[in-house]
C-alpha positions as CSV (number, residue, x, y, z in Angstrom):
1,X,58.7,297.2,78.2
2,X,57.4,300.6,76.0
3,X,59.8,299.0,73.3
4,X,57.6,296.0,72.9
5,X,53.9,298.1,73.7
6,X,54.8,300.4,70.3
7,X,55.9,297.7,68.2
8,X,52.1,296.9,67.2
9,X,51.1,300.1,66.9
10,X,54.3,301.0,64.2
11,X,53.4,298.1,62.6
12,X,49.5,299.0,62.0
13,X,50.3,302.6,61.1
14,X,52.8,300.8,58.2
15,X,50.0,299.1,57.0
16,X,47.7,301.7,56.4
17,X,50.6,303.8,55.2
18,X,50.9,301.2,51.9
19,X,47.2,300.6,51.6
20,X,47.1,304.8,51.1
21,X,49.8,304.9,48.8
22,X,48.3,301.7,46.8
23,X,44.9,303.8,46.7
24,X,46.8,306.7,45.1
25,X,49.1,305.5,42.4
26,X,46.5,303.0,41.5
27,X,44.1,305.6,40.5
28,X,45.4,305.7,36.9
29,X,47.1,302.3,36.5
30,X,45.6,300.9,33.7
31,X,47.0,297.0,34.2
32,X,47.3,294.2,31.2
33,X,44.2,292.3,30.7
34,X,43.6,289.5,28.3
35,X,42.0,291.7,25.5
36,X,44.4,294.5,25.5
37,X,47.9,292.6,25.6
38,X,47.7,291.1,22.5
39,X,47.4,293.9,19.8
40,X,50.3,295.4,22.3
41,X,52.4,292.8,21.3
42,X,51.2,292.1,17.9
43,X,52.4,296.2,17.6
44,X,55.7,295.4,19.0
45,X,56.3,292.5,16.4
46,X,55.0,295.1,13.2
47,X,57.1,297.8,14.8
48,X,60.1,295.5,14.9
49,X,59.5,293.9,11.2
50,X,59.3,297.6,9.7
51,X,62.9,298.1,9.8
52,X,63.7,294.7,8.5
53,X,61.4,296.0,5.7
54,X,62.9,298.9,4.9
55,X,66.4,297.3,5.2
56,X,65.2,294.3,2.4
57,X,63.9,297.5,0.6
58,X,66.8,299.2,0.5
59,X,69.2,296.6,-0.4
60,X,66.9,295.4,-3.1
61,X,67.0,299.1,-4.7
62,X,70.9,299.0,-4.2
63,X,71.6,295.6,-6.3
64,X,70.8,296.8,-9.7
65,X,72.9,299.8,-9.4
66,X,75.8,297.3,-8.3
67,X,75.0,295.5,-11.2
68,X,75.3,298.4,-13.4
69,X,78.4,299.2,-11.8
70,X,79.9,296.4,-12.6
71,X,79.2,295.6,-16.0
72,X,79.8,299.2,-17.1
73,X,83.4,298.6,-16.0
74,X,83.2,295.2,-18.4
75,X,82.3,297.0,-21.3
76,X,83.2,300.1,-22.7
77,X,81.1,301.7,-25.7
78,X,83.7,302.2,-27.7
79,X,83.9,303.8,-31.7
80,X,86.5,303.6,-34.5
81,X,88.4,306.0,-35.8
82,X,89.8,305.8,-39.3
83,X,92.3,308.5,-41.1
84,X,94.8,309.2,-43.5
85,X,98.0,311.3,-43.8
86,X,100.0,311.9,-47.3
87,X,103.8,312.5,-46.3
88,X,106.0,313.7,-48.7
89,X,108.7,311.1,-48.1
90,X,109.2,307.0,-49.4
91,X,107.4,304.8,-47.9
92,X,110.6,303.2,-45.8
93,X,111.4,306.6,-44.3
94,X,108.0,307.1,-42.6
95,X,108.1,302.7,-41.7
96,X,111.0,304.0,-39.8
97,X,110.0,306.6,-37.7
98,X,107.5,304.4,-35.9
99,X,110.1,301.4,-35.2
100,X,113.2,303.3,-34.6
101,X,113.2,304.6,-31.2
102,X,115.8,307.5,-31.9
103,X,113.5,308.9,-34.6
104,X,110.3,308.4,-31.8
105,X,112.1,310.5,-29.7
106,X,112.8,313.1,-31.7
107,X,109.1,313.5,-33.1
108,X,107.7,313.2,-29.9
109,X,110.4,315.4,-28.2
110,X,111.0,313.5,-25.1
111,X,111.9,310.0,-24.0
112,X,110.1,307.2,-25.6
113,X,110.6,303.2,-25.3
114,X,110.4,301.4,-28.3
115,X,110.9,297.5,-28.6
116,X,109.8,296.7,-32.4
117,X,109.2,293.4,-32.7
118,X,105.8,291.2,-31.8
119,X,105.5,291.3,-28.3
120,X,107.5,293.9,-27.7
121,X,106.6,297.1,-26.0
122,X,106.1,300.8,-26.2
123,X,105.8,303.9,-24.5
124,X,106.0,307.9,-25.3
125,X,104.6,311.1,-24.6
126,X,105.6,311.0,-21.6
127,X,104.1,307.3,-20.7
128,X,100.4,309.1,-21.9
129,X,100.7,306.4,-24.1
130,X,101.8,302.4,-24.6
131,X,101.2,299.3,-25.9
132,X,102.2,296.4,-27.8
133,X,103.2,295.3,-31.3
134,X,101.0,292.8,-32.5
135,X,102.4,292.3,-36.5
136,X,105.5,294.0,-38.3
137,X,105.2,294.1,-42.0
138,X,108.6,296.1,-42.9
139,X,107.6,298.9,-45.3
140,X,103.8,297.5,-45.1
141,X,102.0,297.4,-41.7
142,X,102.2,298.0,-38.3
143,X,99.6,296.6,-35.7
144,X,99.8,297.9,-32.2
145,X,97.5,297.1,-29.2
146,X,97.3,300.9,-27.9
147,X,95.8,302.5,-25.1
148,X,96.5,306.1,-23.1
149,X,96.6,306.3,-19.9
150,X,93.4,307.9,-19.6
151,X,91.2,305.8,-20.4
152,X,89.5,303.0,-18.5
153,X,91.8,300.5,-16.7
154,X,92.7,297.9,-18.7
155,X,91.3,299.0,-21.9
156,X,93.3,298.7,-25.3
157,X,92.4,299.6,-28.5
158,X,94.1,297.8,-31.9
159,X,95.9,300.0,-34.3
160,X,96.5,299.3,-37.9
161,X,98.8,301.8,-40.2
162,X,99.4,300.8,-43.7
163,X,101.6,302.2,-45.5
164,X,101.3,302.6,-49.6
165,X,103.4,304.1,-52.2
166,X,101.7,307.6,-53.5
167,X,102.8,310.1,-56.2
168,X,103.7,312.5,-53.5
169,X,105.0,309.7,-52.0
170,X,103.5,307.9,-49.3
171,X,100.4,307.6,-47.8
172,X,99.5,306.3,-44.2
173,X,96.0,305.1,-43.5
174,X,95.2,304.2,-40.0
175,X,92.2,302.7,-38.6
176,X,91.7,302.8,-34.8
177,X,89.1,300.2,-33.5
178,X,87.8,299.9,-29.5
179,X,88.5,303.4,-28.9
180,X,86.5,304.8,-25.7
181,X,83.8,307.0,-27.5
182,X,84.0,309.2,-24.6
183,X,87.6,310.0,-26.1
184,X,86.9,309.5,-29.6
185,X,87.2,313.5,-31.1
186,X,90.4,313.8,-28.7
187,X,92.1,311.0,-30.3
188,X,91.9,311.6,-33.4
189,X,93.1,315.0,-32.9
190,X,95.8,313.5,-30.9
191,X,97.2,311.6,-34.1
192,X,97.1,314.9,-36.2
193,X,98.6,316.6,-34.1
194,X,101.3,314.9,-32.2
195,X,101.9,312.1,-34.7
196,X,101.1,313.2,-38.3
197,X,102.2,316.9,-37.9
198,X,104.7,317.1,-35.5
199,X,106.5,313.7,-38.1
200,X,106.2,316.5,-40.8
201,X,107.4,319.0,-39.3
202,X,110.2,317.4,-37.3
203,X,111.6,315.9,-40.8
204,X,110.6,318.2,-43.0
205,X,107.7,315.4,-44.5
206,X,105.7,318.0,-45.8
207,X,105.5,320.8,-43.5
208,X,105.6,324.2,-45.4
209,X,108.9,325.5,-44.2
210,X,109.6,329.4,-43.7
């Protein structure tokens, strides 16, 4: 019987409990009206398009550069290099120290592949350099597509040495075209040095000898 006498009076105590706690947290409840909930949104949607923005922005800046990229590794500014060497040997004798492999070797003091005929291949110093021979002229010309290993992938240049009868007796002109101009002054050092002096002195082709 007192169970069912305090049942109203929990319940009525309840109700003013909520209407007091509504009263309270509703002091500085600011709810959505009409006016107010559209900029809110309109906010949301510029906050959420500003890093889609910035993202177009950013991958618009980046495309050029890719572009660059790529087309730098197309092309390669390249230069020629052109010089000549007076050997005092015939003209056959300095033909055949750049076709016979034997005589490669011994000028460039290590192993060296040699296959002298068009299309066939080449490689010395240790493998710093290779190629192919494009044209044999025997006692005449030489063409070679040449590259080192340094340079850009893929790159070749195309080497011409002709080879004339001179009173001391012969000369070698070579002209070097599509070399890298980043490499230009080290190549033609290159052929001075481990080419047209090290043939001289290995053969006795005009080095001054002690």
């Amino acid at each position: 019987m007192m169970q069912y006498l305090a049942i109203p009076k929990i319940r009525s105590q309840l109700g003013c409990y909520i209407r007091e706690l509504k009263e309270e947290f509703g002091k500085n409840l600011i709810l959505p009206t009409k006016s107010n909930a559209a900029p809110a949104s309109a906010s949301a949607g510029a906050t959420a398009a500003a890093p889609k923005a910035a993202s177009a922005a950013v991958s618009s800046e980046a495309s050029p550069a890719t572009k660059a990229d790529s087309s730098s590794s197309a092309s390669v500014a390249s230069s020629r290099v052109q010089e000549k060497c007076e050997f005092q040997a015939s003209v056959e004798d300095v033909y055949q120290v750049f076709v016979d492999p034997a005589r490669t070797q011994a000028f460039t003091r290590g192993p060296a592949v040699l296959e002298p005929v068009v299309g066939g291949k080449f490689k010395m110093l240790s493998d710093n350099i290779e190629g192919t021979f494009l044209e044999l002229v025997r006692n005449e010309k030489i063409v070679q597509k040449w590259r080192m290993n340094s340079w850009p992938s893929g790159h070749y240049s195309t080497v011409t040495l002709v080879f004339t009868s001179s009173p001391s007796g012969c000369l070698l002109k070579l002209t070097q075209d599509k070399v890298p101009t980043s490499a230009l002054e080290s190549t033609r050092q290159g052929w001075h040095r481990y080419y047209f002096e090290s043939i001289k002195m290995t053969f006795g082709f005009g080095a001054s000898l002690m």
